[in-house]
MARLUM-108143 format. One line per 2 residues: number of its first residue (from 1); their letters; for each residue x negated, y, z negated of N, C-alpha, C. Coordinates in Angstrom, 2 decimals, m for minus. Last residue first. Example, Ala and Ser with C-alpha at 12.3 -4.5 7.8 and 13.67 -1.06 7.14 Angstrom:
BEGIN
2> sa> m12.85:m2.25:m7.08:m13.67:m1.06:m7.14:m12.90:0.03:m7.87 ~ m13.19:m5.69:m7.80:m12.30:m4.50:m7.80:m13.20:m3.30:m7.80
//
This chain:
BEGIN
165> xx> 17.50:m14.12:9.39:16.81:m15.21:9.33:17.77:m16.36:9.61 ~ 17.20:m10.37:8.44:17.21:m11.48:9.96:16.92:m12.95:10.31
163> xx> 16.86:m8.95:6.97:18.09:m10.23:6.40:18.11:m11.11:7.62 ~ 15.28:m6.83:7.08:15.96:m6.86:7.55:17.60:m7.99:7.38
161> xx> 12.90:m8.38:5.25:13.56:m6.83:5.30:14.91:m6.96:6.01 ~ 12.50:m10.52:6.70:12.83:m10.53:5.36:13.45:m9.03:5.17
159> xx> 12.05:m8.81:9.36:12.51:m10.50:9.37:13.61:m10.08:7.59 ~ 9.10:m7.56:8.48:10.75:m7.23:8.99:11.90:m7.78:8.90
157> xx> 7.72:m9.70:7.52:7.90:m8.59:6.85:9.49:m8.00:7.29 ~ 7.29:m10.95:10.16:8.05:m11.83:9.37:8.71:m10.74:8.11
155> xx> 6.02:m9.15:11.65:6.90:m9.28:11.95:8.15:m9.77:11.24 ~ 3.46:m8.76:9.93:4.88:m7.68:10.15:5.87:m8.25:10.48
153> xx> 2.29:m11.33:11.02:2.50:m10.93:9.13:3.92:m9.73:9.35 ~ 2.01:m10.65:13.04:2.85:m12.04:12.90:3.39:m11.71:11.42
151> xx> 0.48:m8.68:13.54:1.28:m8.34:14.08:2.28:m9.58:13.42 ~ m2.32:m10.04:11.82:m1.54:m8.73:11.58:0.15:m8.55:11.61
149> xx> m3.29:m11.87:12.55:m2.28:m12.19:12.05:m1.28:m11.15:11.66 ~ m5.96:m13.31:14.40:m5.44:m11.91:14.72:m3.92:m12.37:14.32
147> xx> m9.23:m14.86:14.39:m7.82:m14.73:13.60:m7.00:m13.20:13.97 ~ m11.17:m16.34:15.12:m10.99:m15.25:15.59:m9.43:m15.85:15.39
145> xx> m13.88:m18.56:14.60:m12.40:m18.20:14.15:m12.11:m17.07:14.02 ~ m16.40:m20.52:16.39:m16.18:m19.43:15.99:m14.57:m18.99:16.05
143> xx> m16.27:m23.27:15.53:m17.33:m22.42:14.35:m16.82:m21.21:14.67 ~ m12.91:m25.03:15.49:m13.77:m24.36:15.86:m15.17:m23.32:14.94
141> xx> m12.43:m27.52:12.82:m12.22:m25.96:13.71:m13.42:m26.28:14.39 ~ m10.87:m30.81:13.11:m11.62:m30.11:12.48:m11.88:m28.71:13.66
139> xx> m7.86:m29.06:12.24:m9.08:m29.53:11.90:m9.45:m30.73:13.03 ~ m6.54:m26.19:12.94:m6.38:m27.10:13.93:m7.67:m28.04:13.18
137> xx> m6.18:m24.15:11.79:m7.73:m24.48:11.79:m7.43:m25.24:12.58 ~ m3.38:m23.62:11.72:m3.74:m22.73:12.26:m5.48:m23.23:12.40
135> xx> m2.28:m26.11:10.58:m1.76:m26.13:11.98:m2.92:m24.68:12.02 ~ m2.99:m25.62:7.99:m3.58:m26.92:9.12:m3.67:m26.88:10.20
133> xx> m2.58:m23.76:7.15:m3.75:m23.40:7.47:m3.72:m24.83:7.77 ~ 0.33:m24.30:6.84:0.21:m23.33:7.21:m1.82:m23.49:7.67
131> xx> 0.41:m26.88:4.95:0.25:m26.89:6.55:0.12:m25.83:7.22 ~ m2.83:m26.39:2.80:m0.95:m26.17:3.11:m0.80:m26.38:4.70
129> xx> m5.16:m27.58:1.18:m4.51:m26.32:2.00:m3.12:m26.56:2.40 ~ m6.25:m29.60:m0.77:m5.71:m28.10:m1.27:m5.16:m27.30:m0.05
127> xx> m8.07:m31.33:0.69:m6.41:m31.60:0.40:m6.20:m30.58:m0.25 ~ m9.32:m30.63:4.12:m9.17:m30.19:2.62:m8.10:m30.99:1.99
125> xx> m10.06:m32.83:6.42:m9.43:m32.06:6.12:m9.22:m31.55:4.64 ~ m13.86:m33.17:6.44:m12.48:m33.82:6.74:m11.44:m32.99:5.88
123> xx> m15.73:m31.61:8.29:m16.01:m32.78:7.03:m14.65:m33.38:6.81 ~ m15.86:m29.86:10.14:m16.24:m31.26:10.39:m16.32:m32.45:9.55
121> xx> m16.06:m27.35:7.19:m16.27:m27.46:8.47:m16.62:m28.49:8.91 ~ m15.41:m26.63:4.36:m14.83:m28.28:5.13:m15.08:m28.55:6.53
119> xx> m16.38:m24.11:4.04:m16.22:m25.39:3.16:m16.06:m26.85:3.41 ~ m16.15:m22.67:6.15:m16.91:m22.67:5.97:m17.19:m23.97:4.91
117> xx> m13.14:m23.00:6.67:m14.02:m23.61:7.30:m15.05:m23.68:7.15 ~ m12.28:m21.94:4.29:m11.80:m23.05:4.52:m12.64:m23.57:6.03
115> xx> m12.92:m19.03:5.10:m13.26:m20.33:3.56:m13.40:m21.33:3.88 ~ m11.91:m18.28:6.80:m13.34:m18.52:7.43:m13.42:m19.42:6.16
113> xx> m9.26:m18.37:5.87:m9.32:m19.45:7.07:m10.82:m19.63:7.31 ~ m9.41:m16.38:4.00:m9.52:m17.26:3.30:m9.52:m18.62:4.64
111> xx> m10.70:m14.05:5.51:m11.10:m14.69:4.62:m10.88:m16.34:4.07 ~ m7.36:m13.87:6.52:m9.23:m14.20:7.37:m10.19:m14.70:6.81
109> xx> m6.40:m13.35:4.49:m5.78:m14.77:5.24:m6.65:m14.58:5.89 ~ m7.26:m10.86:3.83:m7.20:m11.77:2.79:m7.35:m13.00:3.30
107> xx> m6.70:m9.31:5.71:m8.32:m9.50:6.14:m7.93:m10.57:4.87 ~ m3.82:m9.56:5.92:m4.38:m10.21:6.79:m5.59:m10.38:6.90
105> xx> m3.66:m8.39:3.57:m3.52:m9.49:3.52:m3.98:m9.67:4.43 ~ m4.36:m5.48:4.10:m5.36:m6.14:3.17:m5.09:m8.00:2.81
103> xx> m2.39:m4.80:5.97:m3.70:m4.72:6.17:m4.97:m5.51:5.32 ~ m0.24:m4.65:4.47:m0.26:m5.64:5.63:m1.79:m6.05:5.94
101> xx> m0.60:m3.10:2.27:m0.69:m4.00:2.41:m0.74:m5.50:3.27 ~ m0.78:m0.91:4.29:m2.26:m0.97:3.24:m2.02:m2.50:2.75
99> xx> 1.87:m0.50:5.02:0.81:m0.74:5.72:m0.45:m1.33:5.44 ~ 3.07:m0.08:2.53:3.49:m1.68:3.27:2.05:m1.79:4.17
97> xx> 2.12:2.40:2.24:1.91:1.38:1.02:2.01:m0.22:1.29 ~ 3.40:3.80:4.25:2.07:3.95:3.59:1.39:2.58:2.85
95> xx> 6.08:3.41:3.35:5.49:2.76:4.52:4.18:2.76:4.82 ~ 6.57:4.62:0.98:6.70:2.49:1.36:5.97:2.35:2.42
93> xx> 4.22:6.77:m0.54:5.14:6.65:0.72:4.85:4.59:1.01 ~ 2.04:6.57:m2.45:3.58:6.59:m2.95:4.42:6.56:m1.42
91> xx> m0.49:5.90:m1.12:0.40:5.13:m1.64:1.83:5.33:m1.89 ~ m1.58:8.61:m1.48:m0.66:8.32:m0.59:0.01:7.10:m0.16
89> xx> m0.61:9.88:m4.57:m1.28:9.69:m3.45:m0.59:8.84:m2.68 ~ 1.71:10.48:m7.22:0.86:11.71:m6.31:0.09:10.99:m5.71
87> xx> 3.72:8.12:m7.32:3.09:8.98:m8.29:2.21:9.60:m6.83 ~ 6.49:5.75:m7.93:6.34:7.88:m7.18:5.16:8.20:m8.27
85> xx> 5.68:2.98:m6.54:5.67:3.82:m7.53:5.58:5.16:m6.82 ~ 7.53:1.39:m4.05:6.39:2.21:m4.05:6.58:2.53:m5.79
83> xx> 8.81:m2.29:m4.24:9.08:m0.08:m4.17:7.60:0.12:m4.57 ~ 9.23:m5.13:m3.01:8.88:m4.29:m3.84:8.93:m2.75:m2.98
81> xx> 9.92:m6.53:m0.08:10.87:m6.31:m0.83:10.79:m5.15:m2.02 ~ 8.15:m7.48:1.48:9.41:m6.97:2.18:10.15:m6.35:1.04
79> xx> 5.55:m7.71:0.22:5.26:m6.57:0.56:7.00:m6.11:1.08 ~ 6.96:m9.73:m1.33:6.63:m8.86:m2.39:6.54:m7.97:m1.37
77> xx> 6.93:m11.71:0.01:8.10:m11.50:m0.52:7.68:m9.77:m1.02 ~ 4.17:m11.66:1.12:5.04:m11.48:1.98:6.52:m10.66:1.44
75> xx> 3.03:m12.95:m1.55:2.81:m11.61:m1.07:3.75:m11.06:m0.27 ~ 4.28:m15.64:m1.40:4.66:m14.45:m2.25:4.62:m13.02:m1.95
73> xx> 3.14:m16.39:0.94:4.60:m16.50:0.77:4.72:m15.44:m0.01 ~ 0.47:m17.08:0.26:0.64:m16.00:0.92:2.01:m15.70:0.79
71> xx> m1.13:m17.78:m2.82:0.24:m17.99:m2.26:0.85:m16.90:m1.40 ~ m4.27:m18.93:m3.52:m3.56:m17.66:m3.22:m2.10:m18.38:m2.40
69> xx> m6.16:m20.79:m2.55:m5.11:m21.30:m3.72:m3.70:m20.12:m3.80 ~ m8.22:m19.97:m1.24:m7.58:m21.04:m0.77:m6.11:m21.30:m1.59
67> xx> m9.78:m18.73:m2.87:m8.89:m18.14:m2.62:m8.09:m18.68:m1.70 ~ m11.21:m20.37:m4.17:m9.96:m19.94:m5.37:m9.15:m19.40:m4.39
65> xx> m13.78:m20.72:m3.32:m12.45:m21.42:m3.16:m11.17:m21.45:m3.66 ~ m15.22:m17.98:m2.55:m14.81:m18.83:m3.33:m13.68:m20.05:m2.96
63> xx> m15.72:m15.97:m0.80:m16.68:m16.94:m0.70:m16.06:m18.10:m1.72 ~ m14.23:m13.74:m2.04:m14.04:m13.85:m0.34:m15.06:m15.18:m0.28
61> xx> m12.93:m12.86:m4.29:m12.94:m14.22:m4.23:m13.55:m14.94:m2.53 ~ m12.97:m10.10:m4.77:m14.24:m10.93:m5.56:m13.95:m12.65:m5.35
59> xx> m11.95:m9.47:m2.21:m13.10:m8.50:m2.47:m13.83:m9.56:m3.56 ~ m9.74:m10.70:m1.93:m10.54:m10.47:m1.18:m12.05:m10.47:m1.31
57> xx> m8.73:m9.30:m4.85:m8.49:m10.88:m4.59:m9.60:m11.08:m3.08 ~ m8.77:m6.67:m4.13:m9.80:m7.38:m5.56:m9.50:m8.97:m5.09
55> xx> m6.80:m6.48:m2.54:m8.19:m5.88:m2.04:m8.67:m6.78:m3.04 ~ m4.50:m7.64:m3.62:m4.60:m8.27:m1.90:m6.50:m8.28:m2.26
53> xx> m3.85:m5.48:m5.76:m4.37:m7.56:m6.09:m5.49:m8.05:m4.79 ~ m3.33:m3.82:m4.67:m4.55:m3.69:m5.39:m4.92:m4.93:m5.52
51> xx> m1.19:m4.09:m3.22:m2.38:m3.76:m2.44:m3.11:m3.63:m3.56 ~ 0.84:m4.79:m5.56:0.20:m5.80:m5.05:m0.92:m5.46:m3.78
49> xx> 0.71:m2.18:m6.85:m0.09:m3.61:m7.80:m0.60:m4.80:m6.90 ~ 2.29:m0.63:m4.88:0.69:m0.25:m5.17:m0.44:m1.43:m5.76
47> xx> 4.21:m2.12:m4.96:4.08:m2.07:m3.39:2.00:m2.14:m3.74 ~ 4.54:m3.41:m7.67:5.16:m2.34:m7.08:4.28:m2.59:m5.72
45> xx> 4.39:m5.68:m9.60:6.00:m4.87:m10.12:6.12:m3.31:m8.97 ~ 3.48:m8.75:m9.56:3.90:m7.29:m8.74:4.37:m6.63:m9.53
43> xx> 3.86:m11.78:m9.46:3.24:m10.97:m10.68:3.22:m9.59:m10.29 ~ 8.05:m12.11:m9.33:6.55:m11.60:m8.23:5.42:m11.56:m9.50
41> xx> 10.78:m12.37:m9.40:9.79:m13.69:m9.41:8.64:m13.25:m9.06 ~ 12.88:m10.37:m8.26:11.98:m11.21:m7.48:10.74:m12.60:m7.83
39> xx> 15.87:m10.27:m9.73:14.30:m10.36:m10.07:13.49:m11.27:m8.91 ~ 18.14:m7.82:m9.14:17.46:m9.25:m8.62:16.16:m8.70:m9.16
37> xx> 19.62:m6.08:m8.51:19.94:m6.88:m9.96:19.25:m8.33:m9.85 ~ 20.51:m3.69:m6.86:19.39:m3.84:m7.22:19.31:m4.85:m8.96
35> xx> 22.08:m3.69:m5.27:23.34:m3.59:m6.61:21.77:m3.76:m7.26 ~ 20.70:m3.99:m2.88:21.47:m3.02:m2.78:22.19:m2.52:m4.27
33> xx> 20.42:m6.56:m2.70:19.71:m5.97:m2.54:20.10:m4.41:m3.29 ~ 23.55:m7.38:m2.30:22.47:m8.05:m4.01:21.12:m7.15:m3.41
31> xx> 23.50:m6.97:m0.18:24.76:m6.15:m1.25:23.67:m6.92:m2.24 ~ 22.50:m8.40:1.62:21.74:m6.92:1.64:22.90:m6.00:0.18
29> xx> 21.67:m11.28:0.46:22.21:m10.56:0.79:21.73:m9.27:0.66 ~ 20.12:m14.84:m0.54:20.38:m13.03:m0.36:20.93:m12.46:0.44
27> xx> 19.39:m16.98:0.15:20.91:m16.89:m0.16:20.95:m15.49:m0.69 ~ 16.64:m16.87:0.75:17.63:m17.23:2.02:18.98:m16.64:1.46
25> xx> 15.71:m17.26:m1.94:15.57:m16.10:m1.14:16.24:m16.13:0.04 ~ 17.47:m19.06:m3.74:16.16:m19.15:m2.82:16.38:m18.23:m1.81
23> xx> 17.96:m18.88:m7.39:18.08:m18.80:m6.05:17.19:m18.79:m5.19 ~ 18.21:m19.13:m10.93:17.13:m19.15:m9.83:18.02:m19.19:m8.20
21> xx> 20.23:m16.77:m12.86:20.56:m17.78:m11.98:19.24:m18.01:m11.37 ~ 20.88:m14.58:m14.02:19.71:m15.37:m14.50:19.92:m16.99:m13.97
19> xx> 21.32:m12.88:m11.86:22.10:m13.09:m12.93:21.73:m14.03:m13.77 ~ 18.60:m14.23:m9.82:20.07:m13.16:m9.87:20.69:m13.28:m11.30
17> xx> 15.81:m14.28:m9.22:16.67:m14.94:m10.13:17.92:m13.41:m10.22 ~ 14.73:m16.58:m6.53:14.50:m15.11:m7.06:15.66:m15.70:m8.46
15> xx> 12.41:m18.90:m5.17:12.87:m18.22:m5.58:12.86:m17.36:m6.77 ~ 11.32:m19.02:m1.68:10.90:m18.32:m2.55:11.92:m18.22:m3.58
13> xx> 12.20:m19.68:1.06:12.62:m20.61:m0.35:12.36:m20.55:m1.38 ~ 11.35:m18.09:2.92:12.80:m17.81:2.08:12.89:m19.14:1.51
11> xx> 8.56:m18.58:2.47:8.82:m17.26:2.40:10.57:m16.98:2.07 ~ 8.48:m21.24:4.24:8.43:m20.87:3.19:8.56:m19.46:1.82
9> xx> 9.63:m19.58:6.81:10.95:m20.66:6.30:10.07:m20.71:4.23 ~ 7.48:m17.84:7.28:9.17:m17.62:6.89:9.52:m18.39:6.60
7> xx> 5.52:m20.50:7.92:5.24:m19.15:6.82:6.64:m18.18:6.47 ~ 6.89:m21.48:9.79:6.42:m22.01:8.85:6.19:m21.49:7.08
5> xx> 6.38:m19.45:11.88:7.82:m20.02:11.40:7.52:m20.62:10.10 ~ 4.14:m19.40:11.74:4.62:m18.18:11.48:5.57:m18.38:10.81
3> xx> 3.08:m22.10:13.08:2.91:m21.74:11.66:3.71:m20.46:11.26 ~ 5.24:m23.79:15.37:4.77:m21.92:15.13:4.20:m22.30:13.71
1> x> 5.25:m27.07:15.31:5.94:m25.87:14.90:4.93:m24.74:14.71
//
């Protein structure tokens, strides 16, 4: 199976809490979107919190193994679904703000695939990673990992946006 697919199907089992009900992100609707009465379940609360997490999570965990532990699913939920804050830069535009985050996950998920090889390279498969980075290291990897997730990350973004699943 596509890891992508993999990465949506986990991405709608995410759950949210309606009416203080838990649910799994699949059983949404664009009218419960819309009556805005859903708690996403995110540590987020805006488009801006979670491009700030993506960069600092990157930025002080890029050699660590912590960042193996990061729950891309969430992010995902969070970049299809959270609002911009309206404050004066250029963050405050969603699409501004989705971008910056598309951008800072995918160098996140680079990071964290060179981790994971740099850590377990030929040594035997991690037990902390998820099938998402099994099927994509193919173990044991290749030394050189040329990751291009950008376009796959949007797409699924849309996907969830859209209700297309």
């Amino acid at each position: 199976m596509d890891p992508y697919n993999i990465l949506l199907q986990k991405s709608l089992e995410h759950p949210v809490i309606i009416e203080d009900e838990d649910v799994p992100l699949w059983k949404l609707s664009k009218d419960d979107i819309q009556r805005d009465n859903i708690d996403f379940n995110l540590p987020w609360s805006s488009l801006q919190d979670l491009a700030l997490s993506l960069y600092e999570l990157k930025k002080n965990q890029q050699g660590s193994k912590e960042l193996i532990k990061f729950p891309i699913e969430e992010a995902i939920v969070g970049i299809a679904f959270l609002k911009s804050k309206k404050i004066s830069s250029l963050l405050s535009n969603d699409s501004i703000a989705i971008e910056t985050c598309l951008n800072h996950l995918n160098d996140l998920m680079i990071a964290r695939i060179v981790c994971i090889s740099r850590h377990y390279y030929l040594v035997k498969r991690p037990l902390n990673t998820n099938i998402f980075d099994d099927i994509i290291l193919k173990f044991p990897p290749n030394k050189n990992i040329v990751v291009k997730n950008r376009d796959y990350i949007e797409e699924i973004v849309l996907k969830l946006k859209n209700f297309d699943f």
